[in-house]
N, C-alpha and C positions, 0 to 999 in steps of 0.2 A: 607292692612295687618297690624295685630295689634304689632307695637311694642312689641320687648322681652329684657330682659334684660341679657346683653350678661354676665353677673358673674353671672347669675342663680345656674349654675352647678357646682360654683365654691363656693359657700356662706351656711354656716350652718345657716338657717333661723330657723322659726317656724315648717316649714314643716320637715324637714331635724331633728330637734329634734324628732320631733314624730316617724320620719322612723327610729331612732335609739334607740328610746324606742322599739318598735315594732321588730326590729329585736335582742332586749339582749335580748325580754323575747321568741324569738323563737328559740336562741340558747342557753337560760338557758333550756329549754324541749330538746333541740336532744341532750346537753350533759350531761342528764338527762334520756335519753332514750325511752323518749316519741316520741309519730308521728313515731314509727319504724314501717313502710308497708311492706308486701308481699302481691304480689295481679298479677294476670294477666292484661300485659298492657293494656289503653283502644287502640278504636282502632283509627286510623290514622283522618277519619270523625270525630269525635267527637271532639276530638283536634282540629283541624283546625276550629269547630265551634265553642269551648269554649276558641278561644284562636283571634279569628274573630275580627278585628278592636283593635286588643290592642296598633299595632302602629300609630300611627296619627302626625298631624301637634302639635296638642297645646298638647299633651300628658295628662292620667290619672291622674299625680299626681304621688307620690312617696305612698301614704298610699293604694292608690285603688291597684298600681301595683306591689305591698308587698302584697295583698289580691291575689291577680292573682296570685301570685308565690305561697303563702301558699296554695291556694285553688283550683287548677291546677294542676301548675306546678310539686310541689313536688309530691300531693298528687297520680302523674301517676309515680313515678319514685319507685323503689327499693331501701328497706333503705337495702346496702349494709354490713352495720355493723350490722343490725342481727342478735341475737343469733345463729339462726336455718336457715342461708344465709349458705351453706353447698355446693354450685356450684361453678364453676370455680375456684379462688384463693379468698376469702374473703375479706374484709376491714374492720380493727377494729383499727380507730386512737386514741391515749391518747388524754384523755377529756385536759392534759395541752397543746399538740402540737396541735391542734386546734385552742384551744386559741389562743397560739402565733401567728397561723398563720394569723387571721385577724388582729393582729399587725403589723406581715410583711405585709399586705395587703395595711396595711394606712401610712408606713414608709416611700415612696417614695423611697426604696432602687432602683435602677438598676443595678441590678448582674451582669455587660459584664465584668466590667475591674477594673484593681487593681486601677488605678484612680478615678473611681468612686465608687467604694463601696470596697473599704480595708477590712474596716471590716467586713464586710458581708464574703468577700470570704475568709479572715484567720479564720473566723469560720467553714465556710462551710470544709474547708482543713484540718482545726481539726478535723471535721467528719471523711470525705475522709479517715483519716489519721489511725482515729481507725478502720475504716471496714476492710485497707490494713492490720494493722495488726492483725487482729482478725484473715485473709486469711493468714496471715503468708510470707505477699509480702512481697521482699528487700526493704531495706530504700532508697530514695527516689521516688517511685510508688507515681503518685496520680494521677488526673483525674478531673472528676466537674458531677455534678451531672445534668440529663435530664428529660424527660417528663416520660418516662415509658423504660419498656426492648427493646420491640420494636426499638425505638430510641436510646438504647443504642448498642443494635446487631448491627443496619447498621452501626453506628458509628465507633465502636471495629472494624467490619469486611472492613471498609474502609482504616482505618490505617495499616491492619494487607494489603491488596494488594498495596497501595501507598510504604509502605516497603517493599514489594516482590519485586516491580519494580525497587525501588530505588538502591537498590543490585543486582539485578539481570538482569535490562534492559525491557526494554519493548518488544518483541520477536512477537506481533502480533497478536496471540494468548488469547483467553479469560484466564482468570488464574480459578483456582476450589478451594473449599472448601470442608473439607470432613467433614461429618455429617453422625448423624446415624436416622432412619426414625419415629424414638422418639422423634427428637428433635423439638424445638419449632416451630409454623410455623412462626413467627417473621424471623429466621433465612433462610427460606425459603424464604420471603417476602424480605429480606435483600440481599442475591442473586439475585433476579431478578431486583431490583432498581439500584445496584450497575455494572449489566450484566457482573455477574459470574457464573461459574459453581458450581451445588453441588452436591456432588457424596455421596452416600447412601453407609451407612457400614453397614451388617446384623448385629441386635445385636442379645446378649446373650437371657437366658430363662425369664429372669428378666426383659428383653427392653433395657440393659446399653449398650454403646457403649464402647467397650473392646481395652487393647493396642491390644492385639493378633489380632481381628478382625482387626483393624484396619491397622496392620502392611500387612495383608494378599493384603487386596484391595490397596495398594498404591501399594506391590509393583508388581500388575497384570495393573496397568492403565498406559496409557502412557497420562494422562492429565497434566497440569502443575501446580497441586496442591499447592497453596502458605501457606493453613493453614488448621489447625483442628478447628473446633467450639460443644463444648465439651459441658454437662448437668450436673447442681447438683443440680439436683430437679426438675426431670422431672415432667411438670406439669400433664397430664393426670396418671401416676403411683404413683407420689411421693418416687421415687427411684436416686440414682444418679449413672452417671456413673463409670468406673473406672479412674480417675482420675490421678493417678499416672503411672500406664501404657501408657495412651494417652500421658501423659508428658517424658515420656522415648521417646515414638518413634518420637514426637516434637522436641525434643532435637536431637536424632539421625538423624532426617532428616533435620534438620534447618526451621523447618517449625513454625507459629506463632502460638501460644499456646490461642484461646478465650473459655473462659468458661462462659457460662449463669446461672449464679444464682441467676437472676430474687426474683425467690420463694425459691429457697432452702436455700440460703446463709446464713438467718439470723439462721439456726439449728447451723451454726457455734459458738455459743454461749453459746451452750452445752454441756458438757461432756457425756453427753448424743449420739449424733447425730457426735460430733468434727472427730472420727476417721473415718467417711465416707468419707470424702473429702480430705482426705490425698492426696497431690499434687497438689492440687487447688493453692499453695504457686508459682506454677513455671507458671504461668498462663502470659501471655503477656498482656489481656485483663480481663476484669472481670466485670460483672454487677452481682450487689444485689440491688432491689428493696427497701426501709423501709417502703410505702407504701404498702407493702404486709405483710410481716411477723415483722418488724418490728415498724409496730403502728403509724407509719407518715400519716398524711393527705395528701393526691392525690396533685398533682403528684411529685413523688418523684423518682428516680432511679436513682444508683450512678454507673456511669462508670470511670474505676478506671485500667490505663497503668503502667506495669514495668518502660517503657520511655515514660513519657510526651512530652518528646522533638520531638518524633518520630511521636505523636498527632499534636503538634504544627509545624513542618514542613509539617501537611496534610492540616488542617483545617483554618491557618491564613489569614485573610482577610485583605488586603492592599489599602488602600483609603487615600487620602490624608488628608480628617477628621478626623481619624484614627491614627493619626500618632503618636498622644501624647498617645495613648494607649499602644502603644508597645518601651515609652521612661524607662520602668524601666525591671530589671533583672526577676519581679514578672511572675508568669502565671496568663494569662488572661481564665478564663472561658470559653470566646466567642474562645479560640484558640484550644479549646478541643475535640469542636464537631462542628458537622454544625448546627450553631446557632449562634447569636449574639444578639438582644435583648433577655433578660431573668431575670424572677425573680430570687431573692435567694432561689429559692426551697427546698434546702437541710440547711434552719438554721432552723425550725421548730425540724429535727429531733435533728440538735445539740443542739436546747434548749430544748429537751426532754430529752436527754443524760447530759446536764450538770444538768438538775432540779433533775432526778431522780436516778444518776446514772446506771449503768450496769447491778447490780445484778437483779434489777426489771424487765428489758428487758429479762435476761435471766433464772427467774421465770414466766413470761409472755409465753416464746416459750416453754418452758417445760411445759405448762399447754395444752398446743396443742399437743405436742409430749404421754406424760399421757393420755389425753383422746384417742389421737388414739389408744395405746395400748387396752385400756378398751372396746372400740369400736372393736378394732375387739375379743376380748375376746367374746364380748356379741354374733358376727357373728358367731363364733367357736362352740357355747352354740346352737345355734337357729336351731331346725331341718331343715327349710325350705329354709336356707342360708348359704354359702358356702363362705370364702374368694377363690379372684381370684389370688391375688398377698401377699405374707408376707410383712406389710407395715415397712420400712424405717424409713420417714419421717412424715407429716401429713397428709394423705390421707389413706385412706380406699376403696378398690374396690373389689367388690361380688356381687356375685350372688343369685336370688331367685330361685329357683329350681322349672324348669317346665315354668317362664315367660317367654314369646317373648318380643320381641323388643315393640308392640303395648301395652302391659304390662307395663312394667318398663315407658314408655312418660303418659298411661296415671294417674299411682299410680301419678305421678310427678306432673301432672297438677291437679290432685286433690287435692296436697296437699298446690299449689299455691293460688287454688279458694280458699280453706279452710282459705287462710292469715297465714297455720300454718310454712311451710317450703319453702325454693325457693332449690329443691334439680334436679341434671339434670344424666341421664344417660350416660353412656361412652360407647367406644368402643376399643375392644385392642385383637389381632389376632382372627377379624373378629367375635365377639363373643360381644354383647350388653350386659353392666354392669351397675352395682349400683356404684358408684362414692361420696363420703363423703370427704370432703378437712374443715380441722379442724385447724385455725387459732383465732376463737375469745376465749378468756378466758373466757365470760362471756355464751360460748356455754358448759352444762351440759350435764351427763352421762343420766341422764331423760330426755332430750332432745331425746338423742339419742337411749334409748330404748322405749321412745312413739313412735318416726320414724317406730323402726325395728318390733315392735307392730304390728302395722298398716299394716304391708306388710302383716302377715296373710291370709288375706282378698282377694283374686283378685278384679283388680279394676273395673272387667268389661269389 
């Protein structure tokens, strides 16, 4: 066996320069806007043949397998940031928190604990700190930031039954969550991980889970409901719930108060959008994503408790290694959620927030919130299309009049072949829609009437 040299991986040689010329001038192009793909995936065979022997004993090299990634890899992936990415919740990160982030990449930060990274996390808590108050949470709310919403619902919804119990006793019984059948499947997913119940509230005309409703179905159940888990920014409508009636009956019942605002939360930055969420302020739990509306690179989502302490009596991990981490009065990251090794995920967004301040984030989501407007103007105008919901937030959902379902999948797939749009149909009481989610600034009103153009046409 041939000798290797065990600091290889560890050594900026000749090779290692080249791989880092070769990767600035590939991220001077993507934030630059170049290589932005839409394309239908290839399919699974072809990969596995174009991708055949890339692992080995003596490996490619760092330039062949920089070629494999640009010439591959990427090239089958979805440039999610996109003008005309129009599906699910978009991604459109500031060309500076990007940047930053392969800084944080190469800083050797380790996020767990105020002993090892201070500074990381009094920045990260500066963040934290403004989201809370943007939500208009009491002083001292704060939290640490996770992988996505997802991880951030099981989390909130973990702390919100550890404090049911903790007050209430453990009685035997599964305890329930009430939700409304709009609500994310994350939180459904979060239920069954956690083996809770989730009891479905009917909602209003609009999809929102209402105090009244709400108030009706608690008090028909004999479950032993320990919290509500609330929406501001349902993703498939782009509507939020009512927010401050849920917080009334919360209140009135002693029940834990989680709101998801994943996608909606960063509207909170607008006067525009601000009086939607009225009571989002009494929230116990609270995720906003900046990864989503807020222009942070992946992955970002900030979970954010009235009482940390109430987190940190759920999630503390006690080891004897450990021990010097929980020698100061500070919060440790790792004590907030089920995690403990972690990057600093969430300093990206505060160096995009200290670089550029506020006002431009929240010229950024009004530029989303605007074109939706214009966008469904244009729907309103169009004979052949129908709004299905008055949009809220960013989203736009309608109908073409006379398509079926085999309709609206394959306009959509045509217009993936085409490279022009990645746009996906919805569905919402039982009725197959058009679905537009408007997040990137640099998506145009001509973007969006070439789309509604095109629908003219059947596709077939």
């Amino acid at each position: 066996m041939t000798a290797v040299d065990p600091l290889k991986l560890h050594t900026f040689d000749l090779e290692a320069e080249g791989l880092y010329e070769r990767i600035s001038e590939y991220v001077h192009r993507r934030t630059h806007h170049d290589r932005e793909r839409l394309g239908p995936p290839e399919s699974a065979t072809n990969l596995h043949e174009a991708l055949a022997g890339a692992i080995s004993a003596g490996g490619l090299g760092s330039i062949r397998a920089f070629q494999l990634f640009t010439g591959v890899v990427d090239l089958e992936c979805q440039a999610a940031d996109h003008p005309q990415f129009l599906a699910f919740v978009p991604y459109a990160p500031a060309v500076s928190a990007v940047l930053f982030d392969m800084a944080l990449s190469t800083s050797g930060v380790f996020g767990t604990s105020w002993f090892e990274a201070a500074g990381a996390i009094a920045a990260e808590n500066q963040a934290l700190a403004w989201l809370a108050d943007l939500a208009g949470m009491a002083a001292g709310s704060g939290g640490t930031f996770v992988s996505g919403g997802t991880v951030a619902n099981v989390n909130g919804l973990a702390v919100a039954r550890h404090a049911w119990r903790a007050t209430n006793g453990d009685s035997g019984r599964r305890v329930a969550f009430a939700a409304s059948a709009e609500v994310h499947s994350s939180v459904r997913t979060a239920a069954q991980v956690l083996e809770v119940d989730l009891i479905d509230v009917p909602v209003d005309e609009r999809g929102r889970l209402t105090g009244g409703a709400l108030s009706r179905v608690l008090a028909s159940t004999d479950a032993e409901v320990c919290g509500v888990a609330a929406t501001a920014g349902i993703t498939n409508l782009g509507v939020v719930d009512d927010l401050a009636g849920i917080a009334r009956v919360c209140r009135d019942r002693n029940l834990w108060y989680h709101v998801d605002a994943a996608y909606g939360g960063a509207a909170l930055v607008s006067p525009m959008t601000r009086h939607l969420f009225a009571g989002i302020e009494h929230a116990d739990s609270l995720v906003i994503d900046p990864h989503k509306w807020l222009f942070t690179p992946l992955d970002c989502s900030a979970l954010i408790y009235k009482d940390p302490e109430l987190a940190r009596a759920t999630f503390t991990q006690v080891a004897a290694y450990l021990d010097i981490m929980h020698e100061t009065a500070q919060m440790n990251p790792s004590d907030l959620a089920v995690h403990l090794s972690r990057r600093s995920r969430g300093l990206p967004f505060w160096f995009m927030l200290v670089a550029h301040g506020t006002e431009v984030l929240r010229a950024a989501v009004e530029a989303g919130l605007l074109l939706t407007r214009e966008a469904a103007d244009i729907v309103r105008h169009t004979p052949y299309l129908e709004l299905a919901i008055e949009p809220e937030l960013s989203v736009v959902v309608f109908r073409r009049c006379g398509w079926s379902t085999h309709h609206y999948k394959a306009w959509c797939a045509q217009k993936l072949e085409e490279g022009i749009a990645l746009v996906l149909p919805t569905t919402w009481n039982g009725e197959t829609l058009m679905r537009f989610c408007f997040l990137n600034p640099r998506t145009t009103v001509a973007n969006v009437q070439a789309l509604i153009d095109s629908m003219a046409i059947d596709p077939g």
